[in-house]
C-alpha positions in Angstrom: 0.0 0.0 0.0 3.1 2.3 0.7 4.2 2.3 -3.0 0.5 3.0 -4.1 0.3 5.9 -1.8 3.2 7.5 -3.4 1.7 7.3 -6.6 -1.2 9.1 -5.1 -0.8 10.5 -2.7 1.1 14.3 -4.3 -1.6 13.5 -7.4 -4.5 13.6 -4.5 -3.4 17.0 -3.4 -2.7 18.5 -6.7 -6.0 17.5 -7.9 -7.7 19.3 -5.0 -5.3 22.5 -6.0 -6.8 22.5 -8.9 -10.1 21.8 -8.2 -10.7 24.4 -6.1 -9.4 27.0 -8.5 -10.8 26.2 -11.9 -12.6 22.7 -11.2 -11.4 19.4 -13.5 -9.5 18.2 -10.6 -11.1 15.1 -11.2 -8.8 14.7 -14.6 -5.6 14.1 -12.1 -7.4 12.2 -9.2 -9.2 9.4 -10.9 -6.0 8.6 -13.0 -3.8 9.1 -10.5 -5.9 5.7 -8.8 -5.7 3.8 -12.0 -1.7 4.7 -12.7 -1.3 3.1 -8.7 -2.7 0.2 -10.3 -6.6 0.6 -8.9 -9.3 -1.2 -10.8 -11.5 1.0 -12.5 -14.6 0.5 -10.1 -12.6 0.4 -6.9 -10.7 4.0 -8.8 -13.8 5.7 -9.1 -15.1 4.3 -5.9 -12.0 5.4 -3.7 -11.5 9.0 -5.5 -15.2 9.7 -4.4 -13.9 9.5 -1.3 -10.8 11.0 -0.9 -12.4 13.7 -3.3 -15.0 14.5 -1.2 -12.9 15.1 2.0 -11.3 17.8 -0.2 -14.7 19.5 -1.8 -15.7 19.2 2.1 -12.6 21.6 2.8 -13.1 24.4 -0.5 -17.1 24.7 0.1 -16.0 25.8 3.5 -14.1 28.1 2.0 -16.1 29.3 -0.4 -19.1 29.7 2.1 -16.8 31.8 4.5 -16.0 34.2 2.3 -20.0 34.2 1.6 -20.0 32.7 -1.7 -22.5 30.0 -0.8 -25.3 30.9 0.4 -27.3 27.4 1.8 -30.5 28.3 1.9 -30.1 29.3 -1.3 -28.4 26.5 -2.7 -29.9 23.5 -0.3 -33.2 22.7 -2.8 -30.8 22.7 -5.7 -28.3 19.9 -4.2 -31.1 18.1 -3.1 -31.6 17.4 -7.2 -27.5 17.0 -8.0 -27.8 14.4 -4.6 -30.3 12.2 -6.8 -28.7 12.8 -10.2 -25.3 11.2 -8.5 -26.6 8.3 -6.6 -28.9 7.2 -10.2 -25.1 7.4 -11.6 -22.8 5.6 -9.4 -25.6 3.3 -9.6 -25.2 3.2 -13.6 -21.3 3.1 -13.0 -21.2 -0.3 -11.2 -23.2 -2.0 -13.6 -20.6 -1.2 -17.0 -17.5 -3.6 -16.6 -13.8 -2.5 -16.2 -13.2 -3.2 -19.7 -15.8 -1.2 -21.0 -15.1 1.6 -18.6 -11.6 2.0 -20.3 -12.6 1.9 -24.3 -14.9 4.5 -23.1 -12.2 6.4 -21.4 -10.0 6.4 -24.5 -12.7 7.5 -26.5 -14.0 10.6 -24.0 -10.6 11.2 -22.2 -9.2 13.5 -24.8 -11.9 15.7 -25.8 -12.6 15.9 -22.8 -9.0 17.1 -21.8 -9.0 19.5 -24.4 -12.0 20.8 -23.9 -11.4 21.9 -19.7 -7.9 22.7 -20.2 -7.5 25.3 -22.5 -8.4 29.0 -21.9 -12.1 29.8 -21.3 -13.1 33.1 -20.0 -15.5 32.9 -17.1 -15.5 36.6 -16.0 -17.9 37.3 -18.1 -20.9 38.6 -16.4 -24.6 38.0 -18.0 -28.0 39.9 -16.8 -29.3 37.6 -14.1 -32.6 35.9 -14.2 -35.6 36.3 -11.9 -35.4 33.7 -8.8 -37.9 31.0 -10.4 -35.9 31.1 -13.4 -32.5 31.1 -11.8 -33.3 27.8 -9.8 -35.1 25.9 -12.2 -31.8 26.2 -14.7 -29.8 25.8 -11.8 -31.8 22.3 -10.4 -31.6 21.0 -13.7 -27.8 21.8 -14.6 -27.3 20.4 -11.0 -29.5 16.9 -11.8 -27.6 16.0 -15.2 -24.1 16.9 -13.8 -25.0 14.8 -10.8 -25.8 11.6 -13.0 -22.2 12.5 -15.2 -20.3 13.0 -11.6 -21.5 10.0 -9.9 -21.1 7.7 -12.8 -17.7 9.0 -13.9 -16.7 12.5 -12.7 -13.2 14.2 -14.2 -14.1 17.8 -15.4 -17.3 18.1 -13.6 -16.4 21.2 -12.1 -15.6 23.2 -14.8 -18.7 22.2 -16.7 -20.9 23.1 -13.5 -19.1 26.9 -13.5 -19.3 26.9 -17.6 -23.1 25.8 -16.9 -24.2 27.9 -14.0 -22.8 30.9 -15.7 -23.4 30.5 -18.6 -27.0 29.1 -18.6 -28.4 30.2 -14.9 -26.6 33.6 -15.2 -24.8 33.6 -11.9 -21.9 35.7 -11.4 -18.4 33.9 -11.1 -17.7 34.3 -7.5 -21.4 32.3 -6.4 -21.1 29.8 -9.5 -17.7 28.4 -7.8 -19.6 28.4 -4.3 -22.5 26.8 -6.2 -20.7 24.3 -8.4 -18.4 23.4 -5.0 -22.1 22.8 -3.3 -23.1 20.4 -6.3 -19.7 18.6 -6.0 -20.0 18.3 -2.4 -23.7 16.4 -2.5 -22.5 14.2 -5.5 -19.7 13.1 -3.9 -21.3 12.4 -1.1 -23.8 10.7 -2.9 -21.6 8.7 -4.7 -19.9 7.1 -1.9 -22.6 6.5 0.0 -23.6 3.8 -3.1 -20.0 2.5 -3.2 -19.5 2.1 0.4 -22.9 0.1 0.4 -21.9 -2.1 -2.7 -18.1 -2.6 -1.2 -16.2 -0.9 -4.1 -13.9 1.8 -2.3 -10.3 1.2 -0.2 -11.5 3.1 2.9 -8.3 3.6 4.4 -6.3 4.6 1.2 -9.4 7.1 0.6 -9.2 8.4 4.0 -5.7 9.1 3.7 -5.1 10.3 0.4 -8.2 12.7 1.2 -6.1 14.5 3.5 -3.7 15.3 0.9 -7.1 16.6 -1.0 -8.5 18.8 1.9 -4.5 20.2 1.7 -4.6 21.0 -1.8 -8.0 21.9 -1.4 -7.5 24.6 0.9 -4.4 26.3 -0.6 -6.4 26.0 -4.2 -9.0 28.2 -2.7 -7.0 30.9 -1.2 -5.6 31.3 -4.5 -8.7 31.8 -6.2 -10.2 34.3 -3.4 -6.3 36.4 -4.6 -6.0 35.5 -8.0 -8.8 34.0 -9.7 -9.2 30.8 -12.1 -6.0 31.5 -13.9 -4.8 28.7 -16.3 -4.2 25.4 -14.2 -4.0 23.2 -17.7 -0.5 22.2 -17.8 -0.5 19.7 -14.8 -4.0 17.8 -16.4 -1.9 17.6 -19.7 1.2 15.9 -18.1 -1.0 13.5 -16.0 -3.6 12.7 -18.5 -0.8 11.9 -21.1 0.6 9.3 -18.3 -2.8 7.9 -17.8 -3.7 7.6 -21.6 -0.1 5.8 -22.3 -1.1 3.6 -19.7 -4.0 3.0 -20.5 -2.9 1.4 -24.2 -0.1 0.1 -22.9 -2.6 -2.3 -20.5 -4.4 -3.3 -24.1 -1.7 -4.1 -26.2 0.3 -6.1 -23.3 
């Protein structure tokens, strides 16, 4: 387990870096389990719960500084909890094999897609309340069935989404999207925890390494803002997507 934790262990906590800051943290954390050696199901399983340790940590964070506002936010994760737990659900019954062809054919657009420069800044008219949650319940259902069934680049679709399509402003997107994460991960390990999928004690101690990187992510957005985090995706995903071939044609 020592040589596994390694692997993950520094990937763990620069996941949660950038997760916090931009979201698609999920684009270094699951691989990082599968490079360790992880089976696909027990990957997913086990990043759910380091990952959630770590979304734990930034939502704090984010609802300090008063960018998540819960009884604002509550009905909406309420709808992103069911999405997720109708996924992970969906996730355990695709086999390992499958799970990697469809990696290899989503992985890089995907990549591509969350890594290279958006601009989230922005800022749109916002929409009457009514309207506002109704966009926001359903961006926060769909997302939830994507991030409990698979995951990586969830949070940078939720702030694309929530901007975007709900009209919220930057700074209460990133609260928002961190509340969505927060209740799908959740979600999702609840279902893998009851179907015996996850490494508890790797989780639990690679999620400390997440709540780290977690925490320092977020103070750099409340300084900085989502500045370009792409080059550390690129590196791992390229290691990930070798691997990932080199398991096929062995």
């Amino acid at each position: 387990m020592i040589a596994e934790l390694l692997i993950i262990c520094p990937l763990i906590f620069l996941a949660g870096y950038v997760d916090a800051i931009a979201g698609g943290g999920g684009l270094i954390s699951l691989p990082a389990y599968m490079i360790a050696g992880f089976p696909v199901h027990a990957a997913i399983a086990t990043n759910k719960v380091s990952s959630s340790m770590g979304t734990t940590m930034s939502t704090y964070r984010y609802w300090y500084k008063g960018f998540v506002s819960f009884h604002k936010v509550l009905p909406v994760i309420v709808f992103s909890f069911c999405g997720s737990a109708i996924g992970a659900q969906l996730a355990l019954l695709i086999s390992d094999f499958w799970f990697k062809i469809l990696m290899l054919i989503v992985l890089p657009p995907l990549a591509y897609y969350v890594t290279k420069e958006k601009s989230f800044d922005k800022q749109r008219a916002p929409y009457k309340k009514v309207k506002t949650f109704l966009l926001s319940a359903l961006i926060a259902f769909v997302m939830g069935i994507y991030d409990g069934m698979y995951g990586p680049g969830a949070g940078t679709f939720l702030l694309l989404l929530l901007t975007g399509i709900a009209h919220l402003d930057l700074a209460h997107a990133n609260g928002t999207s961190k509340a969505i994460n927060l209740s799908t991960n959740y979600a999702a390990v609840l279902v893998f925890l009851y179907n015996g999928r996850a490494d508890i004690m790797v989780g639990l101690i690679a999620g400390a390494f997440s709540i780290l990187g977690n925490f320092l992510g977020a103070r750099r957005f409340e300084r900085y803002g989502g500045r370009s985090v792409r080059l550390p995706m690129i590196l791992v995903l390229s290691v990930f997507f070798v691997k990932i071939i080199w398991e096929f044609c062995a």
